[in-house]
C-alpha positions as CSV (number, residue, x, y, z in Angstrom):
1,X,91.4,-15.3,196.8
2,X,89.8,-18.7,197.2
3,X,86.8,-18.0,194.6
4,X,89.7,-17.4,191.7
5,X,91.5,-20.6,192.8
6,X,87.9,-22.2,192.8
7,X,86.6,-21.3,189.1
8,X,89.7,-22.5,187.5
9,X,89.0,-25.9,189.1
10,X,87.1,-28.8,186.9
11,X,83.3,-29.1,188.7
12,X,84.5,-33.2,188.5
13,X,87.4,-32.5,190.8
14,X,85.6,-30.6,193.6
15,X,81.9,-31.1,192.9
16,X,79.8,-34.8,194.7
17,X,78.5,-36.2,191.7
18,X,75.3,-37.2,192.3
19,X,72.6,-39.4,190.2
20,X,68.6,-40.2,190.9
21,X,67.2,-43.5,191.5
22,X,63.4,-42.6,191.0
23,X,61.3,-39.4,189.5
24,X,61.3,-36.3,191.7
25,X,57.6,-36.9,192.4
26,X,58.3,-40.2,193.5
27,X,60.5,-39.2,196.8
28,X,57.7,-39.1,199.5
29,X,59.4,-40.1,202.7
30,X,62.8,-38.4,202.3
31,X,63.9,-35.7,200.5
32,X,67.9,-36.3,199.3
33,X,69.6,-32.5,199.8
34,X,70.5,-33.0,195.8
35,X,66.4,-33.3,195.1
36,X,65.9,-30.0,197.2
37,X,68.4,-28.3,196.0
38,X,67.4,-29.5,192.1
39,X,63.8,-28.2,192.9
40,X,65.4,-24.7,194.1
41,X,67.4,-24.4,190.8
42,X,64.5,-25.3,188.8
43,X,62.1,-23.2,190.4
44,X,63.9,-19.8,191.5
45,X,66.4,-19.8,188.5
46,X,64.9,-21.3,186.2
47,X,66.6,-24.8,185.1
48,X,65.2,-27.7,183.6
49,X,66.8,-30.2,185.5
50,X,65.5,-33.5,185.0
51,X,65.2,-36.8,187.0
52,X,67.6,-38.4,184.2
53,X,70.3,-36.1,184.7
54,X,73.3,-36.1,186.7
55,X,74.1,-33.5,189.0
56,X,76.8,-32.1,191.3
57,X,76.5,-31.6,194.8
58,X,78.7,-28.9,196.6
59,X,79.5,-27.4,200.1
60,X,80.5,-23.7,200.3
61,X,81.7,-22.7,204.2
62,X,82.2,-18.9,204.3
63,X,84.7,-17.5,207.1
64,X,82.6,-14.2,206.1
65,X,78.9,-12.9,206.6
């Protein structure tokens, strides 16, 4: 199964590491998908992710509903 291959994988080797140039608050024109997705971590599971910190982006494409 792919998720068993996946978890056994370092999040450097498959994850788009991804760093911020300004505050959140300071993004007014565009939004960068790491910023949104930051702000849905923080907010509907409760991270602290900071402007400071590094983060990694991925993409999950499901052959399944």
């Amino acid at each position: 199964m792919t998720y068993n291959k996946i978890k056994c994988v370092s999040y450097d080797k498959i994850g788009i590491h991804k760093a911020f140039n300004k505050r959140f608050d300071q993004y007014n024109k565009n939004v960068p998908q790491h910023l949104s997705a930051v702000q849905f971590a923080n907010e509907k599971l409760g991270l602290k992710i900071q402007h400071s910190d590094s983060v990694y982006l991925f993409y999950i494409k499901s052959l399944c509903e």
